[in-house]
C-alpha positions as CSV (number, residue, x, y, z in Angstrom):
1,X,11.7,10.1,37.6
2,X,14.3,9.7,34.8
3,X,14.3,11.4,31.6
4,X,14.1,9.3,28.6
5,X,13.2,10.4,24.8
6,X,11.5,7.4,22.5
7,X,11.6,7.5,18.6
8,X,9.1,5.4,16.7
9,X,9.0,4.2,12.5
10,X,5.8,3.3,12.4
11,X,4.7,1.4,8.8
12,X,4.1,4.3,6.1
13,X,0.5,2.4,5.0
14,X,-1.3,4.1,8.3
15,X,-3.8,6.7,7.6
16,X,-3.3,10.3,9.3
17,X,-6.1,9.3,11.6
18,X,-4.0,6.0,12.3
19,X,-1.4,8.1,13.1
20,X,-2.2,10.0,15.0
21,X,-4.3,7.7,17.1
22,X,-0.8,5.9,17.7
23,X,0.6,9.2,18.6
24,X,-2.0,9.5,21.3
25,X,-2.0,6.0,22.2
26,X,1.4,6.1,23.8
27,X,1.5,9.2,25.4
28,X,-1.6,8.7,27.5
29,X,0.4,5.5,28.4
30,X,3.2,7.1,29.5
31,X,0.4,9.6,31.6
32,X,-1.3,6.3,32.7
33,X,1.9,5.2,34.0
34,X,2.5,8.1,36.3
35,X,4.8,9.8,33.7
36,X,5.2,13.0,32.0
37,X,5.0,14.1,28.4
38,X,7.7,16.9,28.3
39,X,7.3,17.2,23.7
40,X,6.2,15.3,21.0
41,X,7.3,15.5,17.7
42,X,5.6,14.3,14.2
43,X,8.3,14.2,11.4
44,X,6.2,12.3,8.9
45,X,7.0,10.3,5.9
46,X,10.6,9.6,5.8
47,X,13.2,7.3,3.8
48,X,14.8,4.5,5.5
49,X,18.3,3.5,5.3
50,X,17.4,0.1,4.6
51,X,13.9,-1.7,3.5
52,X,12.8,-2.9,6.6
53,X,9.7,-5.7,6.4
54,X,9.8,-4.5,1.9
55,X,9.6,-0.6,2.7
56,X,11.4,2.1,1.9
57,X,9.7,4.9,3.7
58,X,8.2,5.3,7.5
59,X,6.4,7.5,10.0
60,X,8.5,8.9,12.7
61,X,7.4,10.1,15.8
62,X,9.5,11.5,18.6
63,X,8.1,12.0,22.0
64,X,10.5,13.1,24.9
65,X,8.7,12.0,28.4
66,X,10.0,11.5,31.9
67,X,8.8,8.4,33.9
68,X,9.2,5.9,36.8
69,X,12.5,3.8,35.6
70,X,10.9,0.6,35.7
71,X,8.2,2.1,32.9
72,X,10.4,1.2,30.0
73,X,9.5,-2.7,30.0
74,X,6.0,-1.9,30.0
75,X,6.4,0.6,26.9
76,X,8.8,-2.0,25.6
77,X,6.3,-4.7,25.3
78,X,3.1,-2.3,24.5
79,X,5.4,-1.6,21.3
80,X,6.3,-5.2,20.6
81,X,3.0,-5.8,20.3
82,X,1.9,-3.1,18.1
83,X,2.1,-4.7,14.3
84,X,2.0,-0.8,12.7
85,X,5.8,-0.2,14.5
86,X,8.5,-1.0,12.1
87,X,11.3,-0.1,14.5
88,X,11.6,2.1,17.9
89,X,14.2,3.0,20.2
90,X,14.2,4.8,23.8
91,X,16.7,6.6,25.0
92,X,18.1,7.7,28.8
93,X,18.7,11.4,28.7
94,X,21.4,12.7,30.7
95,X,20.8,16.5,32.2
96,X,23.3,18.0,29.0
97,X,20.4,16.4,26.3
98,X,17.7,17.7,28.7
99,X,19.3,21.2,28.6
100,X,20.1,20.9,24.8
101,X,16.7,20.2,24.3
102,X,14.8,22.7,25.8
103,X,17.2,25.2,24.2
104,X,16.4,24.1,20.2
105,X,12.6,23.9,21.4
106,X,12.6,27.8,23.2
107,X,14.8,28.8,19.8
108,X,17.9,29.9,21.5
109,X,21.2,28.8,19.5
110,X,22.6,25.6,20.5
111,X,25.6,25.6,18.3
112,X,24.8,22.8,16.0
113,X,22.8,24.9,13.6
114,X,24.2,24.8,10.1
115,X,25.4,28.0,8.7
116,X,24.0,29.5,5.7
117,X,26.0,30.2,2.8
C-alpha cells in the first residue's frame, strides 16, 4: 500500500449537493478498491490561475488515501470520464509528506506557518 494524496478542480456550476456527491463518489472508490481514506479536505470556491474550459473559479477537493499501486489507472480513467472535473492531479507521498501531514492535521507546528506581525 503506497501513500498517494489526489487534488481535484471540479467545474464551479455544481451544486453543494453535487459536490458533495463527487466528494463521496471517489472516496468509496478508493474503499471499493481495497484502499484507505487517511483525510479529506473541501476548500471550496477558488480562483484559477488561468481560465480553464471559460472559468475563472473552481471546487477543490483534497483527499489523502493509501491504496494498492496499480489503483491509480483505475482512478485515473474514473476521473477522465467525469465531465464536472476541470483538472486533477495525484501525487506519491514519500514518508517526510506523510509525517508533515499528520503533524498540520494534529496542530503541532510544522515550521511553515507564517508569522504574525
Amino acid at each position: 500500500m503506497n501513500n498517494y494524496e489526489l487534488m481535484v478542480i471540479f467545474t464551479p456550476v455544481l451544486s453543494e449537493e453535487d459536490y458533495k456527491a463527487a466528494q463521496k463518489k471517489y472516496a468509496s472508490f478508493v474503499k471499493e478498491n481495497g484502499g484507505e481514506v487517511v483525510h479529506e479536505n473541501a476548500w471550496g470556491l477558488k480562483s484559477l490561475a488561468y481560465p480553464i474550459q471559460k472559468k475563472t473559479t473552481g471546487l477543490y477537493w483534497v483527499m489523502e488515501y493509501n491504496a494498492p499501486s496499480d489503483f491509480n489507472e483505475k482512478l485515473k480513467i474514473q476521473i477522465l470520464r467525469d465531465e464536472t472535473v476541470l483538472r486533477f492531479m495525484a501525487t506519491k507521498l514519500d514518508k517526510y509528506a506523510v509525517e508533515y501531514n499528520a503533524k498540520k492535521r494534529s496542530g503541532v507546528p510544522t515550521g511553515t506557518e507564517k508569522v504574525g506581525a
